[in-house]
Every structure is written in C-alpha cells, then in structure tokens.
PyMOL Python script that loads the backbone (N, CA, C, O; Angstrom):
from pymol import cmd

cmd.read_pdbstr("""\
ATOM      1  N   UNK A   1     -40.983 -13.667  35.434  1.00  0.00           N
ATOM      2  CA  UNK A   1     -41.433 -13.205  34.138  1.00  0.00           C
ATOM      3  C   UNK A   1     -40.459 -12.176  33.556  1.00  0.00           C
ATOM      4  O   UNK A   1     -40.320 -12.277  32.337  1.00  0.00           O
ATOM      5  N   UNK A   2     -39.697 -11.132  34.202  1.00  0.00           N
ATOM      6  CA  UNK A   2     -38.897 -10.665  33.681  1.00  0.00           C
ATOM      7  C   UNK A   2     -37.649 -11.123  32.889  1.00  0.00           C
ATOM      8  O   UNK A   2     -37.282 -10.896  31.736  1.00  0.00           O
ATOM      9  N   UNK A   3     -37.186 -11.757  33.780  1.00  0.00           N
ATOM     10  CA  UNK A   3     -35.975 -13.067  33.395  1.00  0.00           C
ATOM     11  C   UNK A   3     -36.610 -13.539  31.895  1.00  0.00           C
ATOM     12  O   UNK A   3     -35.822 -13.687  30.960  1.00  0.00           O
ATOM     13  N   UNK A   4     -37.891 -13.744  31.719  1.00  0.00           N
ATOM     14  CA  UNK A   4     -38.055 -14.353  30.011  1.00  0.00           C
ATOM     15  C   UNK A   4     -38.105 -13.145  28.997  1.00  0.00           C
ATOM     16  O   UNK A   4     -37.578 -13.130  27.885  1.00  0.00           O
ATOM     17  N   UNK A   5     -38.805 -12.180  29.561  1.00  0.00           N
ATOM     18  CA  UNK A   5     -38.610 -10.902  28.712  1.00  0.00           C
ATOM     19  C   UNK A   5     -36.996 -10.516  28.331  1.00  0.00           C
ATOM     20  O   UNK A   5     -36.504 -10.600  27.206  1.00  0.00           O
ATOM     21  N   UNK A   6     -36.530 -10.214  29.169  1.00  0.00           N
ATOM     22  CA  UNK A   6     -34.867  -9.924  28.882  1.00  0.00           C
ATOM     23  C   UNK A   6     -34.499 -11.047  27.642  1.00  0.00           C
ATOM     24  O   UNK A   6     -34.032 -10.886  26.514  1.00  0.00           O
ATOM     25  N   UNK A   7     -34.876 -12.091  28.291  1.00  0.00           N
ATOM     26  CA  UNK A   7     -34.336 -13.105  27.351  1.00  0.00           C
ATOM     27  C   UNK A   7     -34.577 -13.173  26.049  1.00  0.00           C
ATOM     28  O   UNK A   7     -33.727 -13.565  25.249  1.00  0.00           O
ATOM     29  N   UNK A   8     -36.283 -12.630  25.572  1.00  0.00           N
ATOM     30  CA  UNK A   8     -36.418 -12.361  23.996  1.00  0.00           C
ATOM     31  C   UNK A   8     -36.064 -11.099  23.493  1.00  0.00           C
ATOM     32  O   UNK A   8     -36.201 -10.764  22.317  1.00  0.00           O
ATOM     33  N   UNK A   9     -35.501 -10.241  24.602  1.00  0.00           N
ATOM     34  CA  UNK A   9     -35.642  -9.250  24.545  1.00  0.00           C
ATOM     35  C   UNK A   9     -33.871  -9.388  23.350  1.00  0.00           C
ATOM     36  O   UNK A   9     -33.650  -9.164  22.160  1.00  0.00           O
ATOM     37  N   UNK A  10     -32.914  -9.914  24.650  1.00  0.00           N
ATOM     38  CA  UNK A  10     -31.972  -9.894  24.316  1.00  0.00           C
ATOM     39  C   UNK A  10     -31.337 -11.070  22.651  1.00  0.00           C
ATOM     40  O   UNK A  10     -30.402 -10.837  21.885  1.00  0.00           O
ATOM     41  N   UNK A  11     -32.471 -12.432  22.651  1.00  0.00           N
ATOM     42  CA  UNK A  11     -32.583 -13.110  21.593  1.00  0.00           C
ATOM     43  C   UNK A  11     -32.977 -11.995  19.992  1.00  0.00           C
ATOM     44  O   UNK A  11     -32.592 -12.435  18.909  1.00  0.00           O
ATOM     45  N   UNK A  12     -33.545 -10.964  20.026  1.00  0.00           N
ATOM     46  CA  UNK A  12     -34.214 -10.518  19.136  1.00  0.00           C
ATOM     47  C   UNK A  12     -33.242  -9.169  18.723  1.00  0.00           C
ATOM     48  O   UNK A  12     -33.385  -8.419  17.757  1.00  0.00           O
ATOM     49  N   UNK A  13     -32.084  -9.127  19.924  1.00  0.00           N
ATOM     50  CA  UNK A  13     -31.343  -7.926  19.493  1.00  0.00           C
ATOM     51  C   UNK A  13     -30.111  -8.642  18.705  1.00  0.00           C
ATOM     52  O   UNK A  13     -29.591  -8.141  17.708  1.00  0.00           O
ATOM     53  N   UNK A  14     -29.682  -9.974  19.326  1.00  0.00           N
ATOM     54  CA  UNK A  14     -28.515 -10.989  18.304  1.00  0.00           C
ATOM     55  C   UNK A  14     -29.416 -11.186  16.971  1.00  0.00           C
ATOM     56  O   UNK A  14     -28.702 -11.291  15.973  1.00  0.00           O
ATOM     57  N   UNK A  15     -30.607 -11.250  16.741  1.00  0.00           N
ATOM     58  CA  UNK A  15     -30.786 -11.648  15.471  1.00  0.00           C
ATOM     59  C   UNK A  15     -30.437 -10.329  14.475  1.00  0.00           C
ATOM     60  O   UNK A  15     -29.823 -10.309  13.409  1.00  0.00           O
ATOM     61  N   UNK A  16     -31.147  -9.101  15.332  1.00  0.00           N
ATOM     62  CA  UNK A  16     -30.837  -7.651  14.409  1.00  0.00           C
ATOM     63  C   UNK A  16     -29.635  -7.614  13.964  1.00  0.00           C
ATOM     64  O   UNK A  16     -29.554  -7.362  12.762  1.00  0.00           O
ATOM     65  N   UNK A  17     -28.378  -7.829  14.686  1.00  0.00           N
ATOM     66  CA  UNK A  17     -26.946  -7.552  15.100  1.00  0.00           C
ATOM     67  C   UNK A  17     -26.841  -8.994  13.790  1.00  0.00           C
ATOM     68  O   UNK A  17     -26.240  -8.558  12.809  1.00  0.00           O
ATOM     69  N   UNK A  18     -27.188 -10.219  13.626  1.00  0.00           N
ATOM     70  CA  UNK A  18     -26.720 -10.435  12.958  1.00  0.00           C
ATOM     71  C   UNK A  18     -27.122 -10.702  11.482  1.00  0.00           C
ATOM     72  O   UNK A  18     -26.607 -11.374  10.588  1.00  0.00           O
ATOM     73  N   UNK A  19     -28.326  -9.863  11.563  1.00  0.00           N
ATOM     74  CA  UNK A  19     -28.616  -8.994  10.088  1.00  0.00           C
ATOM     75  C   UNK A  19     -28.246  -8.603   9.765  1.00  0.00           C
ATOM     76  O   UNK A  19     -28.340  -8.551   8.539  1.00  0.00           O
ATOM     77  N   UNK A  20     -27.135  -7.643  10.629  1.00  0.00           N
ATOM     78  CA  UNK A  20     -26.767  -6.418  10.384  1.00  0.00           C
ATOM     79  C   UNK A  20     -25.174  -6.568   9.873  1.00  0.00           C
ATOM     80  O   UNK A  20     -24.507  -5.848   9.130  1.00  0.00           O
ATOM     81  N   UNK A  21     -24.824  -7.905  10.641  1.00  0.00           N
ATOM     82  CA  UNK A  21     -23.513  -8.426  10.000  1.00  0.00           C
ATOM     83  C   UNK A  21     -23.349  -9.286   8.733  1.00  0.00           C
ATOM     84  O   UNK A  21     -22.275  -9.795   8.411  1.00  0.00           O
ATOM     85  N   UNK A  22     -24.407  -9.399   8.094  1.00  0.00           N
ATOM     86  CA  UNK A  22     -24.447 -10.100   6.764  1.00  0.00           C
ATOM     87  C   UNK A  22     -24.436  -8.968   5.924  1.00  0.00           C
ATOM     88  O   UNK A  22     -23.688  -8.877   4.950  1.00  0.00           O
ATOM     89  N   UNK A  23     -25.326  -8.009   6.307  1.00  0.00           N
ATOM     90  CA  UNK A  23     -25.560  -6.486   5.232  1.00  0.00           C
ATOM     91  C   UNK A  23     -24.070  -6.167   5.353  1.00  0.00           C
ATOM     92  O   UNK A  23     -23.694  -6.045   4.188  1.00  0.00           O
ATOM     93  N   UNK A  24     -23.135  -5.989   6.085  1.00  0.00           N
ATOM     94  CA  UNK A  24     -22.021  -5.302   6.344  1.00  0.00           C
ATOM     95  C   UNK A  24     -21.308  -6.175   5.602  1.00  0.00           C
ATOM     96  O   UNK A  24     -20.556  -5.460   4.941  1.00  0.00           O
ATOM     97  N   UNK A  25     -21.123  -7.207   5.349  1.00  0.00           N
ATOM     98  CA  UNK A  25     -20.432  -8.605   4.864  1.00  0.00           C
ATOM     99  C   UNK A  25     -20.465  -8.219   3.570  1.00  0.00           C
ATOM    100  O   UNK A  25     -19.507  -7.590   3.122  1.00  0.00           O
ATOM    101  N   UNK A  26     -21.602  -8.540   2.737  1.00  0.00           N
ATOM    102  CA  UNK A  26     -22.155  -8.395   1.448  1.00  0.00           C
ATOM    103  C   UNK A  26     -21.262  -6.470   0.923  1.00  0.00           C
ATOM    104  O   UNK A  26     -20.474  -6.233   0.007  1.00  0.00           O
ATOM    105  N   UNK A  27     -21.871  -5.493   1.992  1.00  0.00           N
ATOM    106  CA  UNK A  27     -21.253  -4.151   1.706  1.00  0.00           C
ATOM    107  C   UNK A  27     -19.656  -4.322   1.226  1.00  0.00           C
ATOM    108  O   UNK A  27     -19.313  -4.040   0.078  1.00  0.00           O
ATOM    109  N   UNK A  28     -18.591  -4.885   2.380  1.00  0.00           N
ATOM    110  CA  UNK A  28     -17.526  -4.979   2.513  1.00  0.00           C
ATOM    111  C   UNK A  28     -17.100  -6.271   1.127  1.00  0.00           C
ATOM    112  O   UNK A  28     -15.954  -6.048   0.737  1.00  0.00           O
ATOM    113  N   UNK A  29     -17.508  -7.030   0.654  1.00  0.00           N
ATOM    114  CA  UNK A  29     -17.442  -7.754  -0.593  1.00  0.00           C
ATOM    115  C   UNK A  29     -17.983  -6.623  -1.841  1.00  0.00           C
ATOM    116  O   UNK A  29     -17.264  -6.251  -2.769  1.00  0.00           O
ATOM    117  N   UNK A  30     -18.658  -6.416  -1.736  1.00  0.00           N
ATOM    118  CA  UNK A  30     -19.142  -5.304  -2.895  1.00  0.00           C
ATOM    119  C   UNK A  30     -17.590  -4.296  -3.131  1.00  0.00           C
ATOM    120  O   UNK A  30     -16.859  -4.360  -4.119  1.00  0.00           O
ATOM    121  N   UNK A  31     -17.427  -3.552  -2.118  1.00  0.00           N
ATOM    122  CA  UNK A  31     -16.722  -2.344  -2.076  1.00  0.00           C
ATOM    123  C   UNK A  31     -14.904  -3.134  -2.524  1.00  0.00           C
ATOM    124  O   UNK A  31     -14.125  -2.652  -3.346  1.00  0.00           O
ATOM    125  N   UNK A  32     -14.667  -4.415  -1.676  1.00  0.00           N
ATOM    126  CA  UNK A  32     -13.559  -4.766  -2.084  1.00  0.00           C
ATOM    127  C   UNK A  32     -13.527  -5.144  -3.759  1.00  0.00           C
ATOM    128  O   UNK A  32     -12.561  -5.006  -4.510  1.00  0.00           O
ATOM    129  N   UNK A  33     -14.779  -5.622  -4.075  1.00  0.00           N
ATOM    130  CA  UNK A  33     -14.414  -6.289  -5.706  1.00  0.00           C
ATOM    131  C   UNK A  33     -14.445  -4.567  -6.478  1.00  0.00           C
ATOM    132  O   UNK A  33     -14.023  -4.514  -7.633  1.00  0.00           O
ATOM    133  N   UNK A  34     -14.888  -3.371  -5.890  1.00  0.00           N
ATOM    134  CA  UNK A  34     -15.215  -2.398  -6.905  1.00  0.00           C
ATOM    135  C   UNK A  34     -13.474  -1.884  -7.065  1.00  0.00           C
ATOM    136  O   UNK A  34     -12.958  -1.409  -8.076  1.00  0.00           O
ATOM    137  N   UNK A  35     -12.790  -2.164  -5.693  1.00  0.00           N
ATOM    138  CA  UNK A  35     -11.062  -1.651  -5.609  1.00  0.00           C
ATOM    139  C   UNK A  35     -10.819  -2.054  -6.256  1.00  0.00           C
ATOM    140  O   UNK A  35     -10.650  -1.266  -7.186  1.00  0.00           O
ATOM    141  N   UNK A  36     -10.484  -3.661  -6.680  1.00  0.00           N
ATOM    142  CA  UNK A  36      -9.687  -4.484  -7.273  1.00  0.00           C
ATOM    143  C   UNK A  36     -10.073  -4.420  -8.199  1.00  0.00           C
ATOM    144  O   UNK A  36      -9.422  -5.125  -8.970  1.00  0.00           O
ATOM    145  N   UNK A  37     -10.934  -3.876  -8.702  1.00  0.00           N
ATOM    146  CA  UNK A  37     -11.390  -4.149 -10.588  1.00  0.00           C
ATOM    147  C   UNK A  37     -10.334  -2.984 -11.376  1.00  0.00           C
ATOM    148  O   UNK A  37     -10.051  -1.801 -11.186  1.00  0.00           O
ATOM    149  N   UNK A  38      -9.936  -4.066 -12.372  1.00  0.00           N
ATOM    150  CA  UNK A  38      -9.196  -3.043 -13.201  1.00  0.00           C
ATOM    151  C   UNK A  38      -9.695  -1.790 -13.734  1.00  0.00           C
ATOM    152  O   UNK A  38     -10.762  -1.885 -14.341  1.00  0.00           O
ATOM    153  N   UNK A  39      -9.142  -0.570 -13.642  1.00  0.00           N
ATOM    154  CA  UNK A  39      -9.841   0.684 -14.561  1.00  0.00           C
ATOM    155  C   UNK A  39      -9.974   0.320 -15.954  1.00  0.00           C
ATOM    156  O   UNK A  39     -11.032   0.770 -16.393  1.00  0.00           O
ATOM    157  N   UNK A  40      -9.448  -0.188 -16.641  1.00  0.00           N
ATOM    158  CA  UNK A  40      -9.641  -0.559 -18.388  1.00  0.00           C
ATOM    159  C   UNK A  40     -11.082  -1.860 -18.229  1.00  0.00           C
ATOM    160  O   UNK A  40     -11.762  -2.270 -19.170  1.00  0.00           O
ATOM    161  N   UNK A  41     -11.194  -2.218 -16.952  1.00  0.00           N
ATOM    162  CA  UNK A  41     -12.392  -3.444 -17.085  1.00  0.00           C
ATOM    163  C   UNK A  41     -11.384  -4.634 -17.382  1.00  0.00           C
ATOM    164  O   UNK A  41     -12.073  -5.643 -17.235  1.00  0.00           O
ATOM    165  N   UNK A  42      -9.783  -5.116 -17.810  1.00  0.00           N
ATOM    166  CA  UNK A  42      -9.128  -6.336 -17.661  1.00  0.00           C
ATOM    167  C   UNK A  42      -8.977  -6.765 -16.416  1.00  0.00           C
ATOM    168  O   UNK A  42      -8.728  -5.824 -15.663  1.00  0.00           O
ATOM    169  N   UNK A  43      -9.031  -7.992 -15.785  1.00  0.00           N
ATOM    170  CA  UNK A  43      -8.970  -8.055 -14.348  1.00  0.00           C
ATOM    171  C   UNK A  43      -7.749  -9.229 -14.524  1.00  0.00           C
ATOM    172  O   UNK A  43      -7.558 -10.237 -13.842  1.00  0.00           O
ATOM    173  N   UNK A  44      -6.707  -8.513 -16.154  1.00  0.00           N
ATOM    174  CA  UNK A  44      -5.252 -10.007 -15.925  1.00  0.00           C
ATOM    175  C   UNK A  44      -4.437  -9.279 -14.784  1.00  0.00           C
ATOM    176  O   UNK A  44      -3.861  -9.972 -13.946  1.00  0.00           O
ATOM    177  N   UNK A  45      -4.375  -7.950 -14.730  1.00  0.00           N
ATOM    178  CA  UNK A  45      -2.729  -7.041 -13.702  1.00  0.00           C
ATOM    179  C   UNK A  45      -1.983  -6.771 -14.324  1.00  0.00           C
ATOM    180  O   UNK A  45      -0.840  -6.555 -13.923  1.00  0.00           O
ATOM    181  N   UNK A  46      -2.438  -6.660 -15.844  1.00  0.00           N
ATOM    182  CA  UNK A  46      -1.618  -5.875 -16.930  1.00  0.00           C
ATOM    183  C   UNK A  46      -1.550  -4.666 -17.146  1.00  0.00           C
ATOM    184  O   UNK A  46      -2.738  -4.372 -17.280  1.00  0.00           O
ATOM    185  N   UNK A  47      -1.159  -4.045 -17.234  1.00  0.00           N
ATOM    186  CA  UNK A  47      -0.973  -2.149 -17.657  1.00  0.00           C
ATOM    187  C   UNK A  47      -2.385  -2.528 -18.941  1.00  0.00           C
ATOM    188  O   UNK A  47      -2.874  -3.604 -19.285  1.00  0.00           O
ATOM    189  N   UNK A  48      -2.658  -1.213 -19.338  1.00  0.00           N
ATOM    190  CA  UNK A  48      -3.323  -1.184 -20.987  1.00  0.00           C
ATOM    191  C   UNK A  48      -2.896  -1.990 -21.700  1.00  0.00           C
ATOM    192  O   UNK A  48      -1.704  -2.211 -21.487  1.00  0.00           O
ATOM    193  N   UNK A  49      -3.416  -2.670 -22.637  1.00  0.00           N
ATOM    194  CA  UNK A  49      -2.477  -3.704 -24.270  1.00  0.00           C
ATOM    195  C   UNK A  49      -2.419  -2.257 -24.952  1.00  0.00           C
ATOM    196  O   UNK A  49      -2.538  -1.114 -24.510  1.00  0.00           O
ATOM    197  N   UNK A  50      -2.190  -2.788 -26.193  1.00  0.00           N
ATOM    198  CA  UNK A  50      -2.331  -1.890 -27.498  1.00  0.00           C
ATOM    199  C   UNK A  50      -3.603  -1.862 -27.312  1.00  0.00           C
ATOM    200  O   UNK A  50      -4.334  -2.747 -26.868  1.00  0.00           O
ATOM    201  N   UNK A  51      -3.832  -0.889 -27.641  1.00  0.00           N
ATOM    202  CA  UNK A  51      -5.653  -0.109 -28.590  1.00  0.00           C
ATOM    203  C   UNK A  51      -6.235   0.182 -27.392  1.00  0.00           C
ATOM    204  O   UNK A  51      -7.466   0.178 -27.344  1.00  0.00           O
ATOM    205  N   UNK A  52      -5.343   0.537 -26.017  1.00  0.00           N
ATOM    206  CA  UNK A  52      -6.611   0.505 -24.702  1.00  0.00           C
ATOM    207  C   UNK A  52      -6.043   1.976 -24.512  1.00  0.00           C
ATOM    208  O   UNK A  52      -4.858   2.044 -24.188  1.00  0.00           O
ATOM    209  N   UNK A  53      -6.662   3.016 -24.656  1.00  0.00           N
ATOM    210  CA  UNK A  53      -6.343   3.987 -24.168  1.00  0.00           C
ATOM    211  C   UNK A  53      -6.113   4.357 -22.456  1.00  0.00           C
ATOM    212  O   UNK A  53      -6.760   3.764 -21.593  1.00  0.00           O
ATOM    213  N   UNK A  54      -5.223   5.289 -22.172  1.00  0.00           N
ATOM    214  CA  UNK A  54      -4.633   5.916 -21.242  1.00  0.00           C
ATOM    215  C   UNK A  54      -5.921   6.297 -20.035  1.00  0.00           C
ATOM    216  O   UNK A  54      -6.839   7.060 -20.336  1.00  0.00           O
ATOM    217  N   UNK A  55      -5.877   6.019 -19.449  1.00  0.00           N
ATOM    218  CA  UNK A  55      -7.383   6.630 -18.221  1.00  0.00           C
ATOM    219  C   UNK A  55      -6.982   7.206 -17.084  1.00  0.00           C
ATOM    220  O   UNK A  55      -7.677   7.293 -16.072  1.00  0.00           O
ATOM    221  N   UNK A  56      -5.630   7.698 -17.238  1.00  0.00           N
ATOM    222  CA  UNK A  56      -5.194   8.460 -15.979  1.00  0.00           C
ATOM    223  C   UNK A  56      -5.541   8.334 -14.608  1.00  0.00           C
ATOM    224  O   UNK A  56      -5.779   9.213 -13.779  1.00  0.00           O
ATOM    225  N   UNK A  57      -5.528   6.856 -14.486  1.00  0.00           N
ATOM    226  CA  UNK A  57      -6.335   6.484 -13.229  1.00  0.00           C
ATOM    227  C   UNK A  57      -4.915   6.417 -12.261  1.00  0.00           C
ATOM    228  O   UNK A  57      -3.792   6.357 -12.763  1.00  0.00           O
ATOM    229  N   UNK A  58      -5.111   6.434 -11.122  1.00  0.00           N
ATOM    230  CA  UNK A  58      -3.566   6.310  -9.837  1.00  0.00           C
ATOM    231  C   UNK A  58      -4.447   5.726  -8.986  1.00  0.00           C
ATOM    232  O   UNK A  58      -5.518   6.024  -8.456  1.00  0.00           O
ATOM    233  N   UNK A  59      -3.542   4.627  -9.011  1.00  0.00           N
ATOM    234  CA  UNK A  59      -4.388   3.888  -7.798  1.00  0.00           C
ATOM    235  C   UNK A  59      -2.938   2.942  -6.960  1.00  0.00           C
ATOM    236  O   UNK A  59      -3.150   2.238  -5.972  1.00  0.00           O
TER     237      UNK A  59
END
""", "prot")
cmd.dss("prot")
cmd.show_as("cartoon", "prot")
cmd.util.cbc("prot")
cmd.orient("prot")
C-alpha cells in the first residue's frame, strides 16, 4: 500500500510541476513580447517617422 501512495503521491506533484510550467511559459511569452515591443508602439524596427516624437527610451 505504500508503493501506491508514493505513486499518487508522486503523479500529483508532476501534474503541479507541470502547471507550473505552462504559468512560467505564458509569463516568459508575456515578458518577451513586452521587450520587443517598440517604445513609439511601431513594431516595423524603424527609429521614429516624422510626427513621432523623441521618448528617450535606451534600450
């Protein structure tokens, strides 16, 4: 009987663990698209056009 306990024991800690790697997944997609987004909001890899003011951003 122990041998089956361990066993849900240990089945129920891979499911947490891989809850826990989808939340981390989703986090790590979130945080990469917030880097890569342009500061002006254009996402071409252009500097400012005309009429886009300066945002002193350094990245």
């Amino acid at each position: 009987m122990n041998n089956r306990s361990e066993s849900t024991d240990t089945e129920a800690r891979v499911r947490e663990l891989q809850m826990q790697v989808e939340d981390l997944k989703e986090l790590v997609n979130t945080l990469l698209s917030v880097i890569c987004e342009e500061p002006d909001g254009v996402s071409s890899g252009a500097v400012p056009s005309y009429g886009q003011p300066k945002m002193n951003y350094c990245m």
